[in-house]
C-alpha positions as CSV (number, residue, x, y, z in Angstrom):
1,X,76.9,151.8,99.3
2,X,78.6,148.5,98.4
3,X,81.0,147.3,100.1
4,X,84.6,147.6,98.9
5,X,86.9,144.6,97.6
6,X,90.1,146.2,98.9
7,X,91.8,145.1,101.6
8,X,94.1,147.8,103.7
9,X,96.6,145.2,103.7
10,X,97.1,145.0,100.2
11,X,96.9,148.3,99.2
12,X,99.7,148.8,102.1
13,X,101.6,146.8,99.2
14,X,101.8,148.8,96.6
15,X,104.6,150.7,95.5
16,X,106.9,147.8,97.4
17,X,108.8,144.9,96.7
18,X,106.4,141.9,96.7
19,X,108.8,138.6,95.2
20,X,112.2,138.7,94.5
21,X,113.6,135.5,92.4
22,X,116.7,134.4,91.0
23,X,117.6,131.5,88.3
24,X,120.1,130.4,85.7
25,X,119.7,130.4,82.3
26,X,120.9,127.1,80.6
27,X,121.1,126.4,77.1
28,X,119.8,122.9,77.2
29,X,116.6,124.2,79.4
30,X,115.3,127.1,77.0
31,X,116.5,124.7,73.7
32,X,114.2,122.3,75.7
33,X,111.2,124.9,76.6
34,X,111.8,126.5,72.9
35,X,111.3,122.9,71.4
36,X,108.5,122.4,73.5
37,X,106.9,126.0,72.6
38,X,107.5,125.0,68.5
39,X,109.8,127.8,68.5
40,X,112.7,126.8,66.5
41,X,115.2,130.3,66.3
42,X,118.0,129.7,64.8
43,X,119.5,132.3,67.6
44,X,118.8,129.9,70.5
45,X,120.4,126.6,68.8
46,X,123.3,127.5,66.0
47,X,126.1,129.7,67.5
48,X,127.6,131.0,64.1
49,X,124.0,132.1,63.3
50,X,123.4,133.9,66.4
51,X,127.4,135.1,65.9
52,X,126.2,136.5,62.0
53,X,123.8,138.3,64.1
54,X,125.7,140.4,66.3
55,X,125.8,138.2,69.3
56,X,128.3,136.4,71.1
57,X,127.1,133.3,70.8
58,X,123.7,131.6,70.9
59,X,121.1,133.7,73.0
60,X,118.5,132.8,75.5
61,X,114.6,133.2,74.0
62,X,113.5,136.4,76.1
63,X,110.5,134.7,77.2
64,X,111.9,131.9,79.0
65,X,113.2,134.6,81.6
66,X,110.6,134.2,83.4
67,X,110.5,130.4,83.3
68,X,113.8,130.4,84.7
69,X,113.5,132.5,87.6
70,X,110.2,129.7,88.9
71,X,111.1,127.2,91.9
72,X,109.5,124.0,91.2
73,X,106.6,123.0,93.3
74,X,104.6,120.2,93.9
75,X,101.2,119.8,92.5
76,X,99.8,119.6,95.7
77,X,101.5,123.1,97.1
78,X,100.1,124.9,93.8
79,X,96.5,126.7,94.4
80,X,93.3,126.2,92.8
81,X,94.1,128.1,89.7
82,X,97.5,126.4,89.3
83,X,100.0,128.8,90.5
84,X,102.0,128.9,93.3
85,X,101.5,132.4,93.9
86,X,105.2,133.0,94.9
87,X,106.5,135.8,92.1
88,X,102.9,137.6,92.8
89,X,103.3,138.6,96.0
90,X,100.6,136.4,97.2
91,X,98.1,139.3,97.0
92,X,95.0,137.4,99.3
93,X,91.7,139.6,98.2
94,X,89.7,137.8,100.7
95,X,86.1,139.3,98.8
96,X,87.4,138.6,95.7
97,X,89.0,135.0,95.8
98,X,88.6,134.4,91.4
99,X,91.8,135.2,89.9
100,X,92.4,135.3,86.4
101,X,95.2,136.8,83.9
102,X,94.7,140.2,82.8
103,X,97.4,140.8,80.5
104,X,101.5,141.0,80.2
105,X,103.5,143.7,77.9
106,X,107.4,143.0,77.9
107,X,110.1,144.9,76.7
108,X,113.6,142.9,76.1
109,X,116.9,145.1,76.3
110,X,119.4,142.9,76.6
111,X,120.2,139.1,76.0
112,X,121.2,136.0,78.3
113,X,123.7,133.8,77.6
114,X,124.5,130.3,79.0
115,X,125.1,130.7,82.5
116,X,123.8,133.7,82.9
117,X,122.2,134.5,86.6
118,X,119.0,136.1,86.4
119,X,117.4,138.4,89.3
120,X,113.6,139.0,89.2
121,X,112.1,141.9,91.4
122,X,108.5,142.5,91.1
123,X,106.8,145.4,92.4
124,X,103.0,146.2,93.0
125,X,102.4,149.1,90.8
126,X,98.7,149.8,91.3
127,X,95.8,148.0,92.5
128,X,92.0,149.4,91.7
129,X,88.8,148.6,92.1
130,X,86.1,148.8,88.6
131,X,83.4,148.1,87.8
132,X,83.1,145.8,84.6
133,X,80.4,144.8,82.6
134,X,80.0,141.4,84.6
135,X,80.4,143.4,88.2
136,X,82.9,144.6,90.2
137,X,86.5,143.7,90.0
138,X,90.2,144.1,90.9
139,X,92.4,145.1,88.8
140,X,96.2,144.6,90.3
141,X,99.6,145.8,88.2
142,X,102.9,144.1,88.9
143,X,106.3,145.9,87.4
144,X,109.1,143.4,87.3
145,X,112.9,143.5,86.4
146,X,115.2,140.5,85.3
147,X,118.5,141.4,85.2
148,X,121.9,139.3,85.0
149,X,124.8,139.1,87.0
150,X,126.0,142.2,86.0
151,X,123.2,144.1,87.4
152,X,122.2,144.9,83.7
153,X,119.0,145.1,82.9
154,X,117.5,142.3,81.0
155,X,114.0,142.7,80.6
156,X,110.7,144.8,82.4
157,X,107.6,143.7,82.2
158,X,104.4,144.6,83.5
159,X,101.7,141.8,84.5
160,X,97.8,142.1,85.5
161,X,96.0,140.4,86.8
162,X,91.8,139.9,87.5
163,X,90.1,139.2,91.1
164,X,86.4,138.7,91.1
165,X,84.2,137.6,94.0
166,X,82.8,134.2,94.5
């Protein structure tokens, strides 16, 4: 029989609370990040637009939620695949170190505005063990919600990711 890439640890972890994170949401950083990502919406940069439109006044991309909520760290605190592994729980899988993206589905409720404060919690919602065309592998489910101030909710989104052995 071969021997399992679970951890007890880590499947103590799911159905919890692994990263909490909170940010602000300025208009000059997502006009910046929306620049930088060639998105040019009219929504995030001219407020009579975004005011034609049913809004208030000019909205935050949805995206950049989740850019807004990240601590900046230096290169040399990041890991070997470039993450700080903060907003992930820091899920350790010591038989199956290789990490890589498995996939992200977001649904958007609700818009940020200028100064809005945003709350990110992320829960573990499963973590498996398959078997794959290239071998064994772990498949691991976050659920995360961004809401404002308000306790309204923003956004949900559910992230995967991929650990493989050495």
């Amino acid at each position: 029989m071969t021997q399992s890439l679970l951890d007890e640890d880590s499947l103590a972890k799911i159905g919890t609370v692994v990263a909490v994170a909170t940010g602000e949401v300025y208009r000059r950083d997502w006009q910046r990040w929306a620049a930088a990502v060639g998105d040019h919406n009219p929504l995030w940069f001219d407020a009579d637009y975004a005011r034609q439109h049913g809004y208030r006044d000019i909205i935050c991309p949805p995206l950049f939620l989740q850019y807004a909520i990240l601590d900046v760290a230096a290169l040399g605190d990041l890991r070997a695949d470039g993450s700080s592994g903060a907003v992930t729980g820091s899920l350790a899988f010591p038989k199956a170190p290789r990490r890589m993206a498995g996939g992200e589905s977001t649904t958007f409720h609700l818009p940020a505005y200028h100064g809005d404060d945003v709350e990110m919690t992320r829960t573990v919602e499963s973590i498996v063990e398959k078997d794959g065309r290239s071998g064994r592998f772990v498949l691991v489910t976050w659920r995360a919600e961004y809401r404002n101030q308000h306790g309204a909710i923003l956004a949900e989104a559910s992230t995967s990711m991929i650990a493989r052995p050495a």
